[in-house]
Backbone atoms as SQL, in Angstrom:
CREATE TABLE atoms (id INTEGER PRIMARY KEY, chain TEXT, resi INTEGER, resn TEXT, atom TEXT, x REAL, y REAL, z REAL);
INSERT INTO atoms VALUES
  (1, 'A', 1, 'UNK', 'N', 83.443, 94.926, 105.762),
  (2, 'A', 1, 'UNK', 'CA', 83.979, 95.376, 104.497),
  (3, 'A', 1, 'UNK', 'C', 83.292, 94.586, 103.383),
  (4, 'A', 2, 'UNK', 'N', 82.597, 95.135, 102.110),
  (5, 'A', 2, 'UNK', 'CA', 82.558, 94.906, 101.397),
  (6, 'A', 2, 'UNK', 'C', 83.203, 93.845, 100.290),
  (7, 'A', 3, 'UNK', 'N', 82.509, 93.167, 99.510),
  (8, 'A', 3, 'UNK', 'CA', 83.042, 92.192, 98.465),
  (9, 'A', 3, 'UNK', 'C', 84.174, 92.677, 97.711),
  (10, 'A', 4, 'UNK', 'N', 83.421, 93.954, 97.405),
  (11, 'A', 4, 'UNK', 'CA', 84.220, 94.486, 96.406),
  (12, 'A', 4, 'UNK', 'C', 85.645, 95.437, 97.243),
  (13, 'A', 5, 'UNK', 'N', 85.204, 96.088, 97.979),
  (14, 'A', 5, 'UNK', 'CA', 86.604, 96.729, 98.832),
  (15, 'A', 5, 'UNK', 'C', 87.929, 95.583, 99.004),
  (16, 'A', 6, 'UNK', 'N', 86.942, 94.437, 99.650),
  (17, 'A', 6, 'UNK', 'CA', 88.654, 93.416, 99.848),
  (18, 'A', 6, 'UNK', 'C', 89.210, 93.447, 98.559),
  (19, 'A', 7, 'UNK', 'N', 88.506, 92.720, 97.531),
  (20, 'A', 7, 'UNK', 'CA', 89.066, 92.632, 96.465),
  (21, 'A', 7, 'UNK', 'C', 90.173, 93.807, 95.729),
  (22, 'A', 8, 'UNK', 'N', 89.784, 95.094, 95.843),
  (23, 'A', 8, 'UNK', 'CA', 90.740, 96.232, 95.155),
  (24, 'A', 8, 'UNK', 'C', 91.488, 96.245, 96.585),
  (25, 'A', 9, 'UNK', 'N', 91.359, 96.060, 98.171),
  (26, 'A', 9, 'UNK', 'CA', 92.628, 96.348, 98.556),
  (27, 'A', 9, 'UNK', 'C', 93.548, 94.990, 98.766),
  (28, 'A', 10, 'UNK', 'N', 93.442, 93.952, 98.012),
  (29, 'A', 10, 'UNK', 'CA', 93.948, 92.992, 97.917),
  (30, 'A', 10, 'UNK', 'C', 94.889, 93.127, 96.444),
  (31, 'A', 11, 'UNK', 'N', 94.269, 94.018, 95.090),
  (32, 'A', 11, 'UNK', 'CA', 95.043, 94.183, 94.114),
  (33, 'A', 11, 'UNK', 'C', 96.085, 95.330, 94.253),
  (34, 'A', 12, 'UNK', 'N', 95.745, 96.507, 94.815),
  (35, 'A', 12, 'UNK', 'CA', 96.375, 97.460, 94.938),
  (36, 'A', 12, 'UNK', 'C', 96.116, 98.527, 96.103),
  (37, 'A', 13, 'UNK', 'N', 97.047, 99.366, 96.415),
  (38, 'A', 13, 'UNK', 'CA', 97.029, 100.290, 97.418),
  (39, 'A', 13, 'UNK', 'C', 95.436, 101.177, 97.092),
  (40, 'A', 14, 'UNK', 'N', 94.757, 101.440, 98.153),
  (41, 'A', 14, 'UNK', 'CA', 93.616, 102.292, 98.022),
  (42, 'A', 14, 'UNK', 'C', 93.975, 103.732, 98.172),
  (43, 'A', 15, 'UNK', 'N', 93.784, 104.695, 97.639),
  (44, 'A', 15, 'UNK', 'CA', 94.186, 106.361, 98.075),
  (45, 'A', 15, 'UNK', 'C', 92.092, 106.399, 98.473),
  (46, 'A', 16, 'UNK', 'N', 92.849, 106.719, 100.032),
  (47, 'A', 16, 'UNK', 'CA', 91.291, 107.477, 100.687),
  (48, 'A', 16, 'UNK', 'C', 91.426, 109.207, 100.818),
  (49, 'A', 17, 'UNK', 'N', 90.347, 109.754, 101.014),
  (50, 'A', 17, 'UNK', 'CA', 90.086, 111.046, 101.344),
  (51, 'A', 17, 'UNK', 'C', 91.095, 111.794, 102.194),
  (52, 'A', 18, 'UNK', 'N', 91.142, 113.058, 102.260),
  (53, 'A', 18, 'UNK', 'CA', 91.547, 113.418, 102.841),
  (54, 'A', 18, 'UNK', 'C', 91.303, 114.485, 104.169),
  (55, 'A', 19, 'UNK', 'N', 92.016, 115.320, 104.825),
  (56, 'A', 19, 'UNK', 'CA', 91.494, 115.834, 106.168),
  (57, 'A', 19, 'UNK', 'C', 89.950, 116.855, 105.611),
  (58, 'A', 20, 'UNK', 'N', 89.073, 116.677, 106.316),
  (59, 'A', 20, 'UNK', 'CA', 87.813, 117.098, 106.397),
  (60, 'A', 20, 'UNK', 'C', 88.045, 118.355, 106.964),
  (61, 'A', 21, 'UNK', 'N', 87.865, 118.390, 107.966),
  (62, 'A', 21, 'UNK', 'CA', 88.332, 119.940, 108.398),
  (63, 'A', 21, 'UNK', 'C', 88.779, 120.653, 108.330),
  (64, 'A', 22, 'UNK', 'N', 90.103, 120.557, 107.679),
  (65, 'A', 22, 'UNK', 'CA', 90.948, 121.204, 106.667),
  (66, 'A', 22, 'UNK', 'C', 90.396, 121.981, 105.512),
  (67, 'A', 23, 'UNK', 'N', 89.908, 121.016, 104.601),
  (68, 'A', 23, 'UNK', 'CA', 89.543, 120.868, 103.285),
  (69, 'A', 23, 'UNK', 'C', 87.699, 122.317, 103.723),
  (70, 'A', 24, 'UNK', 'N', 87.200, 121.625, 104.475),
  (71, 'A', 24, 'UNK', 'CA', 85.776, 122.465, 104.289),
  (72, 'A', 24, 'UNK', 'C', 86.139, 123.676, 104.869),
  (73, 'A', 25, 'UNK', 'N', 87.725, 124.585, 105.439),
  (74, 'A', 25, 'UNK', 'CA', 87.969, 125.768, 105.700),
  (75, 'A', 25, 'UNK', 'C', 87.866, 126.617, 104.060),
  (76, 'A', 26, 'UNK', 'N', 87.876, 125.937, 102.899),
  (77, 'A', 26, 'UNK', 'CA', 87.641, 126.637, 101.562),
  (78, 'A', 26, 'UNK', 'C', 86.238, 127.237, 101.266),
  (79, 'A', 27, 'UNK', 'N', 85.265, 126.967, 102.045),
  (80, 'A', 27, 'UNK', 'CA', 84.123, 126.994, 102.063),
  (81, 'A', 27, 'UNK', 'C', 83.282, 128.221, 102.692),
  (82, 'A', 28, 'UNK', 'N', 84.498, 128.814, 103.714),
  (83, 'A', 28, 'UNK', 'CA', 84.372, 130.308, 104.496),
  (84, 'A', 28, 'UNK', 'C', 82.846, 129.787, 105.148),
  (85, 'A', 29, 'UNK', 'N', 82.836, 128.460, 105.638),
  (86, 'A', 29, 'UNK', 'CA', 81.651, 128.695, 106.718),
  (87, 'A', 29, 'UNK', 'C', 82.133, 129.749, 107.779),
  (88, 'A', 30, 'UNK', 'N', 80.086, 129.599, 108.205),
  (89, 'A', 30, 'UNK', 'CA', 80.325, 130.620, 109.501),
  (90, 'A', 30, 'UNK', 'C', 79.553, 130.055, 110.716),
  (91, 'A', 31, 'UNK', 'N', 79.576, 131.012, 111.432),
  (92, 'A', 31, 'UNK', 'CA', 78.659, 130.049, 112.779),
  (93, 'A', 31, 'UNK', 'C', 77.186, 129.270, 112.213),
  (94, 'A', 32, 'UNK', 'N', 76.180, 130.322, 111.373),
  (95, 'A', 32, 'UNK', 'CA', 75.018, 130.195, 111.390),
  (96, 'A', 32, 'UNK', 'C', 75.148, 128.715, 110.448),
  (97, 'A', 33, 'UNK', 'N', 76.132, 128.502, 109.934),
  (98, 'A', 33, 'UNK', 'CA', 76.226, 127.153, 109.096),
  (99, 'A', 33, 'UNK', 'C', 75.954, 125.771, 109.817),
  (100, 'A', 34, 'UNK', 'N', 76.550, 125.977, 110.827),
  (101, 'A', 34, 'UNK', 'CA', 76.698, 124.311, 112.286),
  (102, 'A', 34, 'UNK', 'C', 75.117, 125.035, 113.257),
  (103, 'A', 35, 'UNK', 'N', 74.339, 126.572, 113.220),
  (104, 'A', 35, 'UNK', 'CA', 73.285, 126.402, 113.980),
  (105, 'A', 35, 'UNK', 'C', 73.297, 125.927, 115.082),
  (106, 'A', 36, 'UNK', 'N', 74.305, 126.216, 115.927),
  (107, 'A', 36, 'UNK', 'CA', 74.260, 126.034, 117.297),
  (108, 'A', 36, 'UNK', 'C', 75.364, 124.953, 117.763),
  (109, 'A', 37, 'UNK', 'N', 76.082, 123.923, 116.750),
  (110, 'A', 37, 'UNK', 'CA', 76.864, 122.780, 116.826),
  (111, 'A', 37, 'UNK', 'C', 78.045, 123.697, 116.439),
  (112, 'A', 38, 'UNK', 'N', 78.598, 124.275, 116.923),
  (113, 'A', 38, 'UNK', 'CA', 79.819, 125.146, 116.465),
  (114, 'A', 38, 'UNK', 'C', 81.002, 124.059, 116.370),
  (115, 'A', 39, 'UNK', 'N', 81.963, 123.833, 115.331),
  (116, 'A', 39, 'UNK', 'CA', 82.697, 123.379, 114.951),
  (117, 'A', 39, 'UNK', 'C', 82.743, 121.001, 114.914),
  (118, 'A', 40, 'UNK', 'N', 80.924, 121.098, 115.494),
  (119, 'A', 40, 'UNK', 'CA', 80.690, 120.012, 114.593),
  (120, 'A', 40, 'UNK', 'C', 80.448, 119.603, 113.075),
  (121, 'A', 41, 'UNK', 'N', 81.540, 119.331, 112.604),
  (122, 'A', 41, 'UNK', 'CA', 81.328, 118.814, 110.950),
  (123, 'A', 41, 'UNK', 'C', 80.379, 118.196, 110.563),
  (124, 'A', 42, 'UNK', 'N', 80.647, 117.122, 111.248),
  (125, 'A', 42, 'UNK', 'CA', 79.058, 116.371, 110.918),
  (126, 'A', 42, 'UNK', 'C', 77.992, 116.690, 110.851),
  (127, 'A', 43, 'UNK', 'N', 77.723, 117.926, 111.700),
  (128, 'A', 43, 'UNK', 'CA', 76.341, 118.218, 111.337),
  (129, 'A', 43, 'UNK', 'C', 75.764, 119.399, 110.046),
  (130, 'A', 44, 'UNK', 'N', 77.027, 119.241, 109.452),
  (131, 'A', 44, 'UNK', 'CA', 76.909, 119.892, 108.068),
  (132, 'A', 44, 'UNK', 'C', 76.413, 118.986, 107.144),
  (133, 'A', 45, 'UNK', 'N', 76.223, 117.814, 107.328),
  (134, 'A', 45, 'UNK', 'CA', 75.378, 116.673, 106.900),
  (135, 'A', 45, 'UNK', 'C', 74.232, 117.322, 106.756),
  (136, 'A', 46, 'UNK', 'N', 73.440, 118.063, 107.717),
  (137, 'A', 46, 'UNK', 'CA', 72.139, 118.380, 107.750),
  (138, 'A', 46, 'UNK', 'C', 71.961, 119.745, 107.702),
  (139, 'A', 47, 'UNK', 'N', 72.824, 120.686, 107.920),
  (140, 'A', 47, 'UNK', 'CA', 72.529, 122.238, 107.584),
  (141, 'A', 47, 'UNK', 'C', 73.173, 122.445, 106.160),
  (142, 'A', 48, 'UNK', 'N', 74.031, 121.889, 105.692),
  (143, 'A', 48, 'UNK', 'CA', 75.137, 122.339, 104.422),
  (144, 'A', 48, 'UNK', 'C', 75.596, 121.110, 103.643),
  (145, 'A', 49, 'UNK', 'N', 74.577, 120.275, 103.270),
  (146, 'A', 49, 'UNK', 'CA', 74.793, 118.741, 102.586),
  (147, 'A', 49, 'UNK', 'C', 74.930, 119.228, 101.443),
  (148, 'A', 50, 'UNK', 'N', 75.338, 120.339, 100.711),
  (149, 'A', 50, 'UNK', 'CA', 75.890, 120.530, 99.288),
  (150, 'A', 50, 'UNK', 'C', 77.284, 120.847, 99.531),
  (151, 'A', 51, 'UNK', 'N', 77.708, 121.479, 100.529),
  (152, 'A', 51, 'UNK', 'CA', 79.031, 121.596, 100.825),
  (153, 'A', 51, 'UNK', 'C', 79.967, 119.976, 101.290),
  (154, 'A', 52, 'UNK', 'N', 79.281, 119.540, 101.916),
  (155, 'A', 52, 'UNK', 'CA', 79.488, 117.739, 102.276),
  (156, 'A', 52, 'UNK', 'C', 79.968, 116.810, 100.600),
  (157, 'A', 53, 'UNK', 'N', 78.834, 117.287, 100.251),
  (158, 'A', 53, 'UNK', 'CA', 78.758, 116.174, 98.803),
  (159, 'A', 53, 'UNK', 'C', 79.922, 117.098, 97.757),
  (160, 'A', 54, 'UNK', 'N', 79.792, 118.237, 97.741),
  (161, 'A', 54, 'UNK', 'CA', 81.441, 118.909, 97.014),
  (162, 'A', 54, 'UNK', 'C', 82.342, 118.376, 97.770),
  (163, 'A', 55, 'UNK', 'N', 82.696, 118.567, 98.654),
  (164, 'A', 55, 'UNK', 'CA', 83.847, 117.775, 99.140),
  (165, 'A', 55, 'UNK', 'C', 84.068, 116.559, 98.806),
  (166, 'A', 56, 'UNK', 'N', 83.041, 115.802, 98.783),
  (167, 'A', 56, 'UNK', 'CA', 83.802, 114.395, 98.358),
  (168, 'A', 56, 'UNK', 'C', 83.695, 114.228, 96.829),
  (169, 'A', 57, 'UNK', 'N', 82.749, 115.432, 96.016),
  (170, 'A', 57, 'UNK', 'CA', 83.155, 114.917, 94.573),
  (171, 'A', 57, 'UNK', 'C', 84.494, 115.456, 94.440),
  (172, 'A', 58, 'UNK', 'N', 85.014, 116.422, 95.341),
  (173, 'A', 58, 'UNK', 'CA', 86.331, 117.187, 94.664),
  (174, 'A', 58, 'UNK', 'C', 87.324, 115.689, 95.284),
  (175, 'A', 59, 'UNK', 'N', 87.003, 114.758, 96.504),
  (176, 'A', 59, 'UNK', 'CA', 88.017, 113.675, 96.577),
  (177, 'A', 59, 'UNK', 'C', 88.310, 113.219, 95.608),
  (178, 'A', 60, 'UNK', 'N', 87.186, 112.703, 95.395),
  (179, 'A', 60, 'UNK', 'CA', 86.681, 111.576, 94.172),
  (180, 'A', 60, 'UNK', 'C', 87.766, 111.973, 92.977),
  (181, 'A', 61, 'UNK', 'N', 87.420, 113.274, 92.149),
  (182, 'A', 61, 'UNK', 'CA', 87.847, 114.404, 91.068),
  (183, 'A', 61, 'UNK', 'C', 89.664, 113.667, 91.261),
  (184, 'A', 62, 'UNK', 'N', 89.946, 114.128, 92.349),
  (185, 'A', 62, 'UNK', 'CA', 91.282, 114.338, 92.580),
  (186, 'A', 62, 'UNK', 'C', 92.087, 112.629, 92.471),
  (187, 'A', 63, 'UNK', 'N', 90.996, 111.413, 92.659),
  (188, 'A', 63, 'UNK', 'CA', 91.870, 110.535, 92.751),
  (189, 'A', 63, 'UNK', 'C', 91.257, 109.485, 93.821),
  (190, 'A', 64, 'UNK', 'N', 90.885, 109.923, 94.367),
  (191, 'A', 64, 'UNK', 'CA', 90.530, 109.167, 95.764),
  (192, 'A', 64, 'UNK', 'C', 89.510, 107.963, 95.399),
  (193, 'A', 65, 'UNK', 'N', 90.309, 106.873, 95.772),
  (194, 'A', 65, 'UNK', 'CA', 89.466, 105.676, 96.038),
  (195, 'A', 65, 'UNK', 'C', 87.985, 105.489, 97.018),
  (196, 'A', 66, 'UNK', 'N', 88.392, 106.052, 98.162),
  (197, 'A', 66, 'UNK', 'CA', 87.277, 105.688, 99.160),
  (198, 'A', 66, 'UNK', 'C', 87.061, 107.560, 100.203),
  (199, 'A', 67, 'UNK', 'N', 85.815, 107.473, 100.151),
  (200, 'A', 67, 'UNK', 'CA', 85.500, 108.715, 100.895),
  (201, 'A', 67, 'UNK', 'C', 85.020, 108.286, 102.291),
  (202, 'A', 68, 'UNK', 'N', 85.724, 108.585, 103.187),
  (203, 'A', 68, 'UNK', 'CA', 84.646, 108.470, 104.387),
  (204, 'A', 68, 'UNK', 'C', 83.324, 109.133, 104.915),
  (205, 'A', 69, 'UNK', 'N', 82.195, 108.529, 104.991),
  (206, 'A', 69, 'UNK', 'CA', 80.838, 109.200, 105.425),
  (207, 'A', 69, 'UNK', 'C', 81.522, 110.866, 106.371),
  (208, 'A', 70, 'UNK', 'N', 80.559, 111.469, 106.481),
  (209, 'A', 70, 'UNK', 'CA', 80.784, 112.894, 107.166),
  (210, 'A', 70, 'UNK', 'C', 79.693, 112.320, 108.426),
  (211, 'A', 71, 'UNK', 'N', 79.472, 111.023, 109.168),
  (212, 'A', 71, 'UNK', 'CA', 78.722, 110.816, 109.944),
  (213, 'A', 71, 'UNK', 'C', 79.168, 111.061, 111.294),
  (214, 'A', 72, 'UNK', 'N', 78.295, 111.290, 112.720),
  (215, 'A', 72, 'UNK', 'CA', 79.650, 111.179, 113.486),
  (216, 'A', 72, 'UNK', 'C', 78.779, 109.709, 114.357),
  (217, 'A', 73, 'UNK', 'N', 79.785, 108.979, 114.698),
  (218, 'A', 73, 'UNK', 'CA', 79.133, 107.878, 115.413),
  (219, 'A', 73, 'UNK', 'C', 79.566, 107.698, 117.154),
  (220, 'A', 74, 'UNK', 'N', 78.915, 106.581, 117.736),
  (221, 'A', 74, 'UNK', 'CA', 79.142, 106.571, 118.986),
  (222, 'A', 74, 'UNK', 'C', 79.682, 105.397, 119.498),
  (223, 'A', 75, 'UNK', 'N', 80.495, 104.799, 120.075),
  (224, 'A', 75, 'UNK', 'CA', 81.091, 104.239, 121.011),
  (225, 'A', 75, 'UNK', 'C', 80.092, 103.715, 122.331),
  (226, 'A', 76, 'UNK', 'N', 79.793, 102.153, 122.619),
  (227, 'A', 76, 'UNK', 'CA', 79.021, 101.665, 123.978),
  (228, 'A', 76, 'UNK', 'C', 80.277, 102.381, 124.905),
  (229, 'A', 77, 'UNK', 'N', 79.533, 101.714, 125.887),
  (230, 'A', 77, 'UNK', 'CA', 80.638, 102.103, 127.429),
  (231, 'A', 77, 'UNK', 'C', 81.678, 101.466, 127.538),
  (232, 'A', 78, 'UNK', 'N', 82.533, 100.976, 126.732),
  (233, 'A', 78, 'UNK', 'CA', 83.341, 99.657, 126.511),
  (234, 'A', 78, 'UNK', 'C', 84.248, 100.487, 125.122),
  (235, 'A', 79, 'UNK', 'N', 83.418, 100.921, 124.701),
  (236, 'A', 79, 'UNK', 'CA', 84.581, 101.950, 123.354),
  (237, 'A', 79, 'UNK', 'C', 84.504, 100.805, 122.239);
């Protein structure tokens, strides 16, 4: 965590983002959008990164302190 993150969640409550999957059903994707990753989000990172980056300016817009990346990550064998 960041310098600056401790510090604001040390002064006050943070409001983060909200459900992703939810939120990008406004968007009326379709299959050809994920290109073969059907109902991976993340990889709208790389087919639909204007739909990604609206979403989090509309967080942002609305209030939201912290956006979480649209990345998806991995876990060793140990989790």
């Amino acid at each position: 965590m960041n310098k600056e993150l401790k510090k604001a969640v040390k002064e006050r409550i943070l409001i983060f983002d909200g459900a992703l999957g939810t939120y990008l059903g406004k968007f009326g994707l379709v299959h050809g959008d994920f290109k073969g990753h059907e109902g991976l989000n993340e990889y709208l990172s790389v087919s639909r990164p204007e739909v990604i980056k609206q979403t989090h300016s509309d967080y942002l817009a609305a209030g939201a302190d912290v956006v979480e990346t649209n990345t998806q990550y991995l876990l060793g064998e140990t989790g």
